[in-house]
C-alpha positions as a LaTeX table, in Angstrom:
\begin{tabular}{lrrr}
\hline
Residue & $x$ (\AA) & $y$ (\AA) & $z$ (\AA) \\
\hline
Unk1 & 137.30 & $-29.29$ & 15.89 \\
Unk2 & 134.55 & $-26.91$ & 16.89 \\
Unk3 & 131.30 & $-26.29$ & 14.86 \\
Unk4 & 132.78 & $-23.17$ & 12.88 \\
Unk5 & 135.74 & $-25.11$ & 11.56 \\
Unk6 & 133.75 & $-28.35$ & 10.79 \\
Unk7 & 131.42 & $-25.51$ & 8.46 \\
Unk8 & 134.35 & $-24.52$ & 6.91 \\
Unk9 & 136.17 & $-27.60$ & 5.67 \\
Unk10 & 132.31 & $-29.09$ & 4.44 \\
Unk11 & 132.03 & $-25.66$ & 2.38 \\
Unk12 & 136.09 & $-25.93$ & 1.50 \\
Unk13 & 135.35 & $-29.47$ & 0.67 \\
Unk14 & 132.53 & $-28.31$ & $-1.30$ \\
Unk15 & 134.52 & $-25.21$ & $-3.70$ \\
Unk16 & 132.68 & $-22.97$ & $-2.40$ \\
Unk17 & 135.93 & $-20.87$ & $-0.52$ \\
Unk18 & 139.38 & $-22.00$ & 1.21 \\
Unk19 & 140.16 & $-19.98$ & 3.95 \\
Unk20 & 143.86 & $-19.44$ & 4.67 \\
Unk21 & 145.47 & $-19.02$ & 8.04 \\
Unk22 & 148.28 & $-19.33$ & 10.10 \\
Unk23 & 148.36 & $-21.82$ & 12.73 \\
Unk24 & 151.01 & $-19.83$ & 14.74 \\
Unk25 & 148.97 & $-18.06$ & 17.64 \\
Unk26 & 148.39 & $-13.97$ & 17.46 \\
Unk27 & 150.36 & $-13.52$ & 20.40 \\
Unk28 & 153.73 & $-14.94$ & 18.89 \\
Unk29 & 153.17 & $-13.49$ & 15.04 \\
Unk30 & 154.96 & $-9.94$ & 14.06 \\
Unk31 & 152.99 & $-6.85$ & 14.16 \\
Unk32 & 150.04 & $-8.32$ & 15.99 \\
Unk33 & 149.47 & $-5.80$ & 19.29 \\
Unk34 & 147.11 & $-7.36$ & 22.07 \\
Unk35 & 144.39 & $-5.23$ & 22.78 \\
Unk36 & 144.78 & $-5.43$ & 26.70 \\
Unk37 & 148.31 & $-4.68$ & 26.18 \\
Unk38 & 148.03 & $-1.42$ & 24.18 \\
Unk39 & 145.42 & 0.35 & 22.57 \\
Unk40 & 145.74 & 2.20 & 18.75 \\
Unk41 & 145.99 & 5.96 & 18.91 \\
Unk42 & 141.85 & 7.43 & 19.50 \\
Unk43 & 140.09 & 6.98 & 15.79 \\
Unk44 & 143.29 & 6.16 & 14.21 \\
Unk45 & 142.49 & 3.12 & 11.52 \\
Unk46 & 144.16 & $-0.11$ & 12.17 \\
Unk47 & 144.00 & $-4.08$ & 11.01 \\
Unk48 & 142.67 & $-5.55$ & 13.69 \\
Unk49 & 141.63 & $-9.20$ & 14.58 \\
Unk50 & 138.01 & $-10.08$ & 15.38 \\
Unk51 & 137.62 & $-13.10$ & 17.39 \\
Unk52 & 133.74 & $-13.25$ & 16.23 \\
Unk53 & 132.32 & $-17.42$ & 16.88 \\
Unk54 & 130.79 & $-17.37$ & 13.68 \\
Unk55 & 133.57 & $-15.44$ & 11.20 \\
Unk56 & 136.78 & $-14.38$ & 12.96 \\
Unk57 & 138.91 & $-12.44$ & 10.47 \\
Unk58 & 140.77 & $-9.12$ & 9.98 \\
Unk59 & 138.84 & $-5.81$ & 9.86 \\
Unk60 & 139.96 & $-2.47$ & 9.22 \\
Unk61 & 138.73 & $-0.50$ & 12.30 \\
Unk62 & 139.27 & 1.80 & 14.62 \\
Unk63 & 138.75 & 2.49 & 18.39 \\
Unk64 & 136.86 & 4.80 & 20.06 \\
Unk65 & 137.83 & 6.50 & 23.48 \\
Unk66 & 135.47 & 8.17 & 23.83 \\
Unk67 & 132.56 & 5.05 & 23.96 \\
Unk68 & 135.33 & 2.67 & 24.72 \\
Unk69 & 134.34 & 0.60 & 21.44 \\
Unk70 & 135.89 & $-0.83$ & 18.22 \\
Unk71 & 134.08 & 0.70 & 14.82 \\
Unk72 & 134.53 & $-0.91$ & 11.93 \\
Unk73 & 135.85 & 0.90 & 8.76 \\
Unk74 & 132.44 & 0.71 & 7.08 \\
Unk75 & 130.71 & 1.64 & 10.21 \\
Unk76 & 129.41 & $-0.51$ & 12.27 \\
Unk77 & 130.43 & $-1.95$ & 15.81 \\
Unk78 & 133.18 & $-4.22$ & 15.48 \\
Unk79 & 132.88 & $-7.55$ & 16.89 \\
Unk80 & 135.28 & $-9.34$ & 19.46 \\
Unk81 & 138.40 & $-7.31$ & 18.76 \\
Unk82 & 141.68 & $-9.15$ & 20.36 \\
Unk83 & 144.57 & $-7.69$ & 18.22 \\
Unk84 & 145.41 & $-4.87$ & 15.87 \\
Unk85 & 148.35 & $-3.26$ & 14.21 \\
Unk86 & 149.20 & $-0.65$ & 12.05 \\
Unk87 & 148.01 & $-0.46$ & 8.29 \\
Unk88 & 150.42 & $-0.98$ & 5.61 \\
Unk89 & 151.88 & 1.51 & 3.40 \\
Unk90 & 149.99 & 2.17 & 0.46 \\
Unk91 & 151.17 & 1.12 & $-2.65$ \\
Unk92 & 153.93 & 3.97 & $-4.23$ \\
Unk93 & 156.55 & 4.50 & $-6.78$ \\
Unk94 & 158.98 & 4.57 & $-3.44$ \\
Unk95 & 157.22 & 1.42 & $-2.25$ \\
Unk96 & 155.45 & $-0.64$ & $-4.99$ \\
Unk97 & 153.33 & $-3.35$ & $-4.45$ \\
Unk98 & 155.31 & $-6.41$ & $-6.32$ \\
Unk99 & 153.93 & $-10.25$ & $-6.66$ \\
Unk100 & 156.36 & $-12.61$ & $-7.11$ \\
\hline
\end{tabular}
């Protein structure tokens, strides 16, 4: 295991979070869209995947053609971006948000 994943099972092991993934690689999973495949439509907002060292996880962002750069929603550069994919639907009465 590298550094980052020994952190996270001591704090796991610990209470302090559990982080849940899947162990199936980007590439291969639904929805996920490489990012030297195909990029998002200019400023359109998108889940997308950032491969940061320290805390990889999914950020809502969008890119930028005109600096050639990822922006996060709440405004800052985005880190290493590898995938993205459309948003979800929102919530509605035609498409309601159910847990089972």
């Amino acid at each position: 295991m590298n550094e980052f994943w020994d952190e996270v099972q001591r704090e796991v092991d610990d209470g302090e979070f559990v982080v849940v993934a899947s162990s199936v690689p980007l590439d291969t999973q639904a929805g996920w869209i490489p990012v030297d495949r195909k990029l998002p439509p200019n400023a359109s907002l998108v889940l997308a995947w950032d491969a940061d060292e320290e805390v990889p996880g999914c950020v809502i962002a969008s890119y930028q053609y005109l600096t050639r750069g990822w922006v996060s929603e709440a405004g800052g550069a985005a880190g290493e971006i590898t995938h993205w994919q459309p948003l979800p639907l929102p919530p509605s009465e035609e498409n309601p948000a159910v847990l089972r």
